[in-house]
PLY file of the C-alpha trace (Angstrom):
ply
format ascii 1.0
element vertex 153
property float x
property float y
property float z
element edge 152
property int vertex1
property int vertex2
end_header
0.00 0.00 0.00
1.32 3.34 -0.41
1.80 5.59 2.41
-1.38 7.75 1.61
-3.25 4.50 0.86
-4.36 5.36 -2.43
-2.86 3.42 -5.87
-3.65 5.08 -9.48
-3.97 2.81 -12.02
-4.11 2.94 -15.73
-6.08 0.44 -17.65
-6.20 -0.27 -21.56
-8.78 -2.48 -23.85
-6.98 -2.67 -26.85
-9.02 -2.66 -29.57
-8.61 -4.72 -32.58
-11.56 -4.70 -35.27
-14.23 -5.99 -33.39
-12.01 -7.77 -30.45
-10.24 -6.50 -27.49
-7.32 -8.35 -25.74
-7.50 -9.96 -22.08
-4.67 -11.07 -20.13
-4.41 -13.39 -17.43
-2.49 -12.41 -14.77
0.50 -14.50 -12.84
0.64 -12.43 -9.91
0.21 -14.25 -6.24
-2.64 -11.92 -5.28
-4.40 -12.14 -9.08
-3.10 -15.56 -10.31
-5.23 -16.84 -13.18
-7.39 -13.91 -13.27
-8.70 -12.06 -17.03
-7.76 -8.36 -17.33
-6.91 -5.51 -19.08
-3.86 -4.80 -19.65
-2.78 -2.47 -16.76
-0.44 -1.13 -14.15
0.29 1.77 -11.57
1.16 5.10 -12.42
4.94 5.63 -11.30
6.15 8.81 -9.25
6.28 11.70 -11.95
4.46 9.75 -14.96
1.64 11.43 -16.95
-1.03 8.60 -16.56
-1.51 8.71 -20.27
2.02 7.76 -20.57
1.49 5.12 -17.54
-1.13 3.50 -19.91
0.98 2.74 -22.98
4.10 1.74 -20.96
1.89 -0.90 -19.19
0.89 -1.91 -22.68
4.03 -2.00 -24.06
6.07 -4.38 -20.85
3.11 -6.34 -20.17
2.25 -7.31 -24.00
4.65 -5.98 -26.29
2.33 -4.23 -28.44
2.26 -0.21 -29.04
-1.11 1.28 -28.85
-2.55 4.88 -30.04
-5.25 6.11 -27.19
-7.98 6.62 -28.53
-10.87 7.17 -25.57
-11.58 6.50 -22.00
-14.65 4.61 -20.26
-13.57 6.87 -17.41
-12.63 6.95 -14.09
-12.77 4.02 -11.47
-13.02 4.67 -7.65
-12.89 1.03 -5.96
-11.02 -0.63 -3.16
-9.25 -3.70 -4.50
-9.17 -7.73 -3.12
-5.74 -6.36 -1.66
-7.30 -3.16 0.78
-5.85 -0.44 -1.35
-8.38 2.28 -2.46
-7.75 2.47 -6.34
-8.58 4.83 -8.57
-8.15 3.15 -12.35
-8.37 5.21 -15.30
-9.83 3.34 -18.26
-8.47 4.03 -21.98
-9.41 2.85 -25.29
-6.31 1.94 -27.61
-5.67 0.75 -31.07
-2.61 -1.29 -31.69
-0.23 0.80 -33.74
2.62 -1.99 -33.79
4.67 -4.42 -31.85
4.20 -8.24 -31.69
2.24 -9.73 -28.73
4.99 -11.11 -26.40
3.69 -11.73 -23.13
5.43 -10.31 -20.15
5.72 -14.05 -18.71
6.81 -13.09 -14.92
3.25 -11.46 -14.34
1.13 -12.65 -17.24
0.37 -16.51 -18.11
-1.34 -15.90 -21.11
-3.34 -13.52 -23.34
-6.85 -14.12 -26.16
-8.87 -11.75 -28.41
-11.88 -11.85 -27.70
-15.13 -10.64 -29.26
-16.50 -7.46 -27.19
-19.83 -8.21 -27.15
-18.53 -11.47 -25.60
-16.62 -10.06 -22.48
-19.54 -9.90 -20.51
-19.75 -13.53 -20.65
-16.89 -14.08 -18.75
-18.04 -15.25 -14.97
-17.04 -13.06 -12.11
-14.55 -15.31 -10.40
-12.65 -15.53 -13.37
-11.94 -11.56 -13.08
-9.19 -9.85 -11.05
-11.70 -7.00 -9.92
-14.99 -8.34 -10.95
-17.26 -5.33 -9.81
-15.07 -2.58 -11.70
-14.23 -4.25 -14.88
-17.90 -5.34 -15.24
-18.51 -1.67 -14.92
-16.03 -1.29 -17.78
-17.35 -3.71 -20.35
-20.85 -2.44 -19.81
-19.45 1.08 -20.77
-17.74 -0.75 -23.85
-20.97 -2.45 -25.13
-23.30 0.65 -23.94
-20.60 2.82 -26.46
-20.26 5.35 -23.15
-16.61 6.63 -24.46
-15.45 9.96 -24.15
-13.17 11.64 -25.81
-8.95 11.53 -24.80
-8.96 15.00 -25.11
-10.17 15.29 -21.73
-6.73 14.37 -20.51
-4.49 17.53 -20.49
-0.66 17.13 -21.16
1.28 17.49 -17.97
2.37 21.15 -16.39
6.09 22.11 -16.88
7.38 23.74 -13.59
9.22 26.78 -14.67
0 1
1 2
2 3
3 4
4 5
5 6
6 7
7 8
8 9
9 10
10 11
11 12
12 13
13 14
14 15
15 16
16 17
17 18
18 19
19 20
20 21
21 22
22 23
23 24
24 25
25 26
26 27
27 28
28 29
29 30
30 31
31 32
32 33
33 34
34 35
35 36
36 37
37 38
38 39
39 40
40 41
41 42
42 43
43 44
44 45
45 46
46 47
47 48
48 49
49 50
50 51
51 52
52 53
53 54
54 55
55 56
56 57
57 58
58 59
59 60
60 61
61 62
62 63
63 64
64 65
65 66
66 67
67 68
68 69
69 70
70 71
71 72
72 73
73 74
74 75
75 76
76 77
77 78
78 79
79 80
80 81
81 82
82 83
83 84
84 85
85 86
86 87
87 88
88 89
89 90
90 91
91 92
92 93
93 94
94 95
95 96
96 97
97 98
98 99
99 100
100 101
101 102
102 103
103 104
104 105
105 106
106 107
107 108
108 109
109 110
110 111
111 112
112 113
113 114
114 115
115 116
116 117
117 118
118 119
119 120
120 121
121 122
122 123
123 124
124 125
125 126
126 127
127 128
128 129
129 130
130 131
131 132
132 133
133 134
134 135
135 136
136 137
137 138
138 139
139 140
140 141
141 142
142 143
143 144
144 145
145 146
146 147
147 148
148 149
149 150
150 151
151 152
């Protein structure tokens, strides 16, 4: 936990055609549990940036960010209070190579099929739930939203 007990997260479906990507995670509090790929924001990162770094060690791939589902308030299986941002991304290029220390394995799946997936098979059931019903529902707001980070002077 950190010392203010708050984690920020930043969490990708990456979009291709009509399938996004899950992961399953290999982690001893998450093992064998779907996700996005994802990860916490590190001390001076923009969180856009957090988001395509995650991307990148966890799958390989590069992504353009697209959108955003939005903002996630939860606490986690762990007892940290989270707050995940959600972001939309398009693979750009890279070749899926699984980070194999933390994820056991990866599959495309149809979107419209992600809500099929039963809750005990999800790291954080009750958010990402939340997040594929904002995929199917279309409820994606613009990146723009995110402003570039302030230079001290």
């Amino acid at each position: 936990m950190t010392p203010e007990g708050i984690v920020l997260v930043a969490s990708v479906t990456i979009l291709n055609h009509d399938q996004a990507l899950i992961i399953k995670e290999n982690k001893p509090n998450a093992r064998d549990k779907w996700n996005f790929p994802s990860g916490r924001m590190e001390y001076g990162e923009d969180i856009l940036h957090t988001a395509r770094r995650e991307v990148r060690e966890e799958t390989g791939l590069e992504v353009n960010l697209t959108g955003t589902t939005g903002v996630y308030n939860f606490m986690s299986r762990t007892n940290n209070q989270v707050i995940l941002f959600h972001f939309i991304g398009e693979m750009t290029g890279g070749v899926l190579k699984l980070e194999e220390d933390e994820i056991s394995d990866s599959k495309w799946v149809q979107v419209n099929e992600l809500a099929k997936i039963e809750n005990e098979d999800l790291r954080e059931p009750g958010v990402l739930k939340q997040i594929i019903d904002n995929l199917l529902q279309n409820k994606v707001h613009s990146i723009s939203m995110y402003n570039e980070p302030l230079r001290s002077n």
